[in-house]
N, C-alpha and C positions, 0 to 999 in steps of 0.2 A: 598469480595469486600467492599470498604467502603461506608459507612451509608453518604448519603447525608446533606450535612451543608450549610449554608448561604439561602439566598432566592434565589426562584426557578426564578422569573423573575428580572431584574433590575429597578431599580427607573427611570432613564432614556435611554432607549434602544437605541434610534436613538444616543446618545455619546457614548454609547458601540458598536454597530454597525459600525461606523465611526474609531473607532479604529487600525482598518487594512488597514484606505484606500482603500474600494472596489469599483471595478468599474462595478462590476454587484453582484444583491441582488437575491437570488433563493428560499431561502426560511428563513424565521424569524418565532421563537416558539411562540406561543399564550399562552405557560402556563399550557396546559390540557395536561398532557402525552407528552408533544413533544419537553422538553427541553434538550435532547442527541439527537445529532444528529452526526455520523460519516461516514467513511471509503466509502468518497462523490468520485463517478463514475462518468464522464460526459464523452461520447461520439457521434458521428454522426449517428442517427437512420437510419435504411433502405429508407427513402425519404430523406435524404439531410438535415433533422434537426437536431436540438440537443436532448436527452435525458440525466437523470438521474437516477440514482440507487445509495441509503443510506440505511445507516440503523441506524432507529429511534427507541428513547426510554423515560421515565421515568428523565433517567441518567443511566450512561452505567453501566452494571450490574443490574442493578434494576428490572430483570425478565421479562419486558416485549418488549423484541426485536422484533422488525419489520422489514420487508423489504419493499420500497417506490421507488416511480416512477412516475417523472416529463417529460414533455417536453416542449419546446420552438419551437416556429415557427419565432419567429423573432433574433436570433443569439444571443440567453440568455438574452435578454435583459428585457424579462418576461417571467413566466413558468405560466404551468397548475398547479392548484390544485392538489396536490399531492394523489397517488393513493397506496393504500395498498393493496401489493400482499399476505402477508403471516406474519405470527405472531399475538400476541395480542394485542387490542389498546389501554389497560392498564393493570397495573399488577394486577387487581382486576379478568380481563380474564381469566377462567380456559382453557385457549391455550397453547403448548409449545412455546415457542420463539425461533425467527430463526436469525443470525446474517449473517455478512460478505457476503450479496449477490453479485453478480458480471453478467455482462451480456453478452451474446456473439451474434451475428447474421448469419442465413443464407443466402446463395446467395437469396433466392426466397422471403427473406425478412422479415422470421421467429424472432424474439425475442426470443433465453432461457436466463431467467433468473436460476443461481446454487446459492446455500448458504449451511449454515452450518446448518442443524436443528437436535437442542437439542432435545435429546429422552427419558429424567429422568434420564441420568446416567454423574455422574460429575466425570472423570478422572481427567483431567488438570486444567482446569475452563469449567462452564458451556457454556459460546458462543464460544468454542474452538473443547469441546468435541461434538462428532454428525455424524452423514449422511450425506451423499450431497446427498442434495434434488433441485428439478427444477419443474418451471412450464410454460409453451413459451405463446407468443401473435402473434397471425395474424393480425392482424389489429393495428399495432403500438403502443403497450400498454393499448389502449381500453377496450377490456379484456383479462383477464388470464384464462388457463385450471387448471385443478385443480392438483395441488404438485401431483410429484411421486420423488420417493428414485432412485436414478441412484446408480448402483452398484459400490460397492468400495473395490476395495482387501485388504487382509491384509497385514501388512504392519510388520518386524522385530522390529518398534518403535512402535508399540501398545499393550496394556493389550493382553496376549495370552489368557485372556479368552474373545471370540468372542461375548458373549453378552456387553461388552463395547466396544460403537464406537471409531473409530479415533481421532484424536486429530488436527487438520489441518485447516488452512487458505489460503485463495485467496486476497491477498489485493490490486495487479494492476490489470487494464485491458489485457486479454490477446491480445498476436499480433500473427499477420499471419506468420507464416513459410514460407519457399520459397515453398511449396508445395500450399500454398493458407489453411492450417490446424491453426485452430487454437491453442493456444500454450503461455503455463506462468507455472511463477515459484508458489510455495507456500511453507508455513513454515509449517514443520511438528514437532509439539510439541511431545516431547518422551515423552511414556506414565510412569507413577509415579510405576508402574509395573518393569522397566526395564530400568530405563535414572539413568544418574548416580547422587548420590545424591546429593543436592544444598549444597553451601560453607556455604548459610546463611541462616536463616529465611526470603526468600525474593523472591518476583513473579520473579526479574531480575534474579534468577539463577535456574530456571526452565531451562531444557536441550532441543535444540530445534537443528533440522539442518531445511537444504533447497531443495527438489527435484523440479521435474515440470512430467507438464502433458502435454500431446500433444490431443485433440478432434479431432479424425481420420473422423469421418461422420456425421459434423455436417449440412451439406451440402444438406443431404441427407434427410432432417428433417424428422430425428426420433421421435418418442416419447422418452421423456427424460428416460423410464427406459432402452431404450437402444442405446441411449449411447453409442461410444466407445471411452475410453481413456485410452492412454498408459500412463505409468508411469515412470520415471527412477528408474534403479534399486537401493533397501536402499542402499547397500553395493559402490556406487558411492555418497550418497548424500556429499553435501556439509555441510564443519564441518569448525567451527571460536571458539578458544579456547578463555576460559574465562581469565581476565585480574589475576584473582589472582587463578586458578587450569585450567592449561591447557588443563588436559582430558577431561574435560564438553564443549561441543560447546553450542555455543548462538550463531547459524546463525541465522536470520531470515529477513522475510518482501523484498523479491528478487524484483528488478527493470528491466525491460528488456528494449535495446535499440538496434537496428541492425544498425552495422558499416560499413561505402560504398566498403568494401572488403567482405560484405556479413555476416561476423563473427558475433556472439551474444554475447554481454556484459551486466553484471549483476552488482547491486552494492546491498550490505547488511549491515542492523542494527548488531548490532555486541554486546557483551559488555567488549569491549576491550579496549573506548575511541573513536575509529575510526572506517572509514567506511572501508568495506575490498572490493575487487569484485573478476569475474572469467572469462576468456573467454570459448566460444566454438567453434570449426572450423568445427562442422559439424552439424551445424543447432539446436543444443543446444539435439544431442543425448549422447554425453558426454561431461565431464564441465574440463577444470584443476583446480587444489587444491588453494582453494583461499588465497587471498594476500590483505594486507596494500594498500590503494586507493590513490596514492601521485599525487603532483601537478604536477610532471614530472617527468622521470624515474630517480633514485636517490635523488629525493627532498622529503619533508618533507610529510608526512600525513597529510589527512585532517580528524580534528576530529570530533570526533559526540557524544555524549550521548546515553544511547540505544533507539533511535527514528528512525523512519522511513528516510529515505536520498534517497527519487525516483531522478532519473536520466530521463531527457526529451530530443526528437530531436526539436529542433526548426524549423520552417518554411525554414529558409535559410540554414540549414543541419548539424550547430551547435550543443551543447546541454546547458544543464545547470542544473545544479546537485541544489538541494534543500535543505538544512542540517541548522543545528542550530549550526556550530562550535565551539564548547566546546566538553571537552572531559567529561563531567558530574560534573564540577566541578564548574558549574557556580552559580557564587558569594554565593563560599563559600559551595555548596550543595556537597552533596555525590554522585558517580555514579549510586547510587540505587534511589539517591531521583527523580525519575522522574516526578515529580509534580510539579520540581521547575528548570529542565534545560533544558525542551521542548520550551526555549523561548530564543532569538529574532531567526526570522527564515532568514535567509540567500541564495545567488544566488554565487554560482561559473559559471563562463562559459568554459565550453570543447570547444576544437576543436581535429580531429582526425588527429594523426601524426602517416603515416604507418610504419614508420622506429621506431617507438620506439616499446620498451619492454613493457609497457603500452600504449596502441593505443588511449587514450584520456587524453590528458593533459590538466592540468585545470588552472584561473586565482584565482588568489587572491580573498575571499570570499567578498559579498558586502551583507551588512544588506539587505533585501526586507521588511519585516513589522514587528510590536512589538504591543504587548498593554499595555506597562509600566507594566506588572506582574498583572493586575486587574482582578480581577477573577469574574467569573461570570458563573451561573449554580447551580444546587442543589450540584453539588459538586467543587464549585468556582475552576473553571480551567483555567488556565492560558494560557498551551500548543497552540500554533498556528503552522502554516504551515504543519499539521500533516494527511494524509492517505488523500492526494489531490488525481488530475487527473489532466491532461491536454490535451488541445485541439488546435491546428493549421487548421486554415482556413483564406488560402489567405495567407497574409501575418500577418495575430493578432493570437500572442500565447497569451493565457491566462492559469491560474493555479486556477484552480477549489479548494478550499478546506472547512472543517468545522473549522473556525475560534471558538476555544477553545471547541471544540465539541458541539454548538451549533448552531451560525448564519450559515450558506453554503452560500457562497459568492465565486465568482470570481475576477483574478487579473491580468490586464496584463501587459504581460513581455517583454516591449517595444526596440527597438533600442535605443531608447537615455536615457532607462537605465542601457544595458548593454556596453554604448559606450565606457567608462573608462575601462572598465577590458578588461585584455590583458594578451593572454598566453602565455606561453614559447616558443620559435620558437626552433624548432629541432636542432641540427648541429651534420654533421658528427663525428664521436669521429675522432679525430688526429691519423695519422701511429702508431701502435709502444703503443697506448693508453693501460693501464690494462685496460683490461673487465673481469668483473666476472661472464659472461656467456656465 
């Protein structure tokens, strides 16, 4: 990981904060340990409010991973004091660190909180390699019981020797199944054991595809070591070949959205240029072979960098895809350079059209925020729009994110800023038209 540069706080915060145009502030670093902040979860707690789950640090890599947890009782527009579940509160802590938490709820109200927790052994990278660990709350985040290890099988893409953990990520909220099960994709990094070997000296060609997990009895509140989650089978995961060796996939970072025909749609970080996606027609127990993500069926791709590109439903039944449109090449940067084309971040708007071969066609991209490339952070980061969340209540969507891995702020994504964009309308193909399928 690299060694932290520049200063850890900025000279004037409230004009770096302002940078993104937020319309809600959730939480601002003080400087002690708590200037990484990422991979920002907001969703509706079991009473009807808001909650969060991040995970904070040092600066990301910097050994001392946390997992944290806010809530709002007045509809974000202030939070609690942030609560530490798990991890250390600095990297002087002789704790392991736990990253990439993510949260689910039971009917009766329950709280688990799952992550990744590092256990001394560095396959991939350290907040990648790990267990999944959980620990739940009764009483709305209040307090927590203490971490257990939920079982995790082994996997075709991991070190076949069993004392090295898995390699794998959660990085959306998952969604319910038509079964009422909870259910999400994650990124399974091949382990250095067995992935096929990178083009370059470079994190971007670490070999990665995309399965998902379905939580059969979460309902049931278990105790987290047991747990039941089905897995898709490796030999179905999803694989997106690299732009220059096509036997290496770089899927990663899956999005899920459910389409009013019931189907499941996924969009993926790629390192191809572009976002690629998959459908499934049967509740996302098998996927087809993923494809190029175009503006309409036959149109052109929309491109990405290797950065996250979540896909959201909106209130009104819409969606709007979230991407930084370049294909990694922005001004002038390499597609490896990710430190320099995770920026300006971007709003396409989908609408679903059942008669196409792509079931969500999208409008022409419109910038959403930028911070002129100012970096800021022990590791002066630029990147914005990156490992959000989003939240629909009533009629205000908003987009939860770590503006350059630091501030957590919200932003919303109103009518009358997506009133310009306008997408393709369908039309029959003519008698007699070639179709190529």
């Amino acid at each position: 990981m690299p060694r932290p540069r520049g200063p850890a706080m900025p000279d004037d915060i409230e004009l770096e904060l302002a940078r993104s145009e937020p319309d809600y502030v959730v939480y601002v670093p003080t400087g002690h340990h708590d200037t990484g902040n990422e991979h920002f979860l907001v969703r509706e707690a079991p009473d009807g409010n808001l909650m969060a789950v991040w995970t904070q640090s040092s600066y990301e890599g910097a050994g001392d991973h946390r997992i944290m947890f806010a809530r709002s009782e007045d509809d974000g527009r202030t939070w609690s004091e942030p609560t530490r579940i798990v991890g250390p509160a600095s990297p002087d802590e002789d704790v392991l660190f736990a990253s990439w938490g993510f949260p689910i709820t039971s009917q009766s109200g329950r709280i688990y909180v799952l992550w990744n927790q590092y256990q001394g052994v560095d396959d991939v990278t350290p907040a990648h390699t790990g267990t999944m660990d959980c620990c739940y709350s009764d009483d709305l985040g209040a307090t927590w019981s203490e971490p257990q290890t939920v079982p995790m099988p082994r996997s075709a893409y991991d070190d076949p020797d069993p004392e090295v953990p898995s390699n794998w990520i959660v990085w959306q909220l998952p969604i319910r199944d038509l079964q009422g099960r909870w259910y999400t994709g994650f990124t399974r990094w091949v382990s250095k054991a067995v992935r096929t070997p990178p083009v370059r000296q470079s994190w971007t060609d670490w070999e990665a595809v995309v399965q998902f997990m379905r939580f059969m009895n979460v309902d049931e509140d278990p105790q987290p070591r047991d747990l039941e989650i089905w897995y898709s089978p490796d030999e179905e995961a999803l694989r997106v070949p690299h732009y220059d060796c096509p036997s290496l996939s770089i899927a990663q970072e899956p999005s899920l959205v459910r389409l009013p025909d019931e189907r499941l749609f996924v969009t993926m970080r790629t390192m191809s240029g572009y976002i690629w996606y998959a459908l499934s027609d049967d509740d996302g127990d098998t996927w087809c072979t993923p494809r190029p993500l175009l503006r309409e069926d036959h149109g052109l791709p929309i491109p990405e960098p290797l950065c996250c590109c979540p896909i959201y439903r909106l209130s009104d039944g819409r969606y709007v895809l979230l991407h930084h449109n370049n294909d990694g090449h922005f001004e002038g940067s390499a597609r490896e350079e990710t430190s320099k084309n995770r920026r300006p971040a971007f709003i396409a708007l989908g609408e679903f059209r059942p008669q196409a071969e792509q079931p969500i066609w999208f409008s022409e991209s419109k910038q959403l925020m930028d911070n002129d490339g100012h970096g800021i952070g022990p590791l002066n980061r630029i990147d914005i729009g990156v490992y959000p969340s989003f939240t629909t209540r009533g009629r205000e969507n908003v987009l939860w994110h770590p503006d350059r891995k630091f501030f957590l702020v919200g932003k919303r994504i109103t009518d009358e800023f997506l009133s310009d964009l306008s997408v393709p309308e369908w039309k029959r193909p003519a008698i007699g038209a070639r179709s190529d399928h």
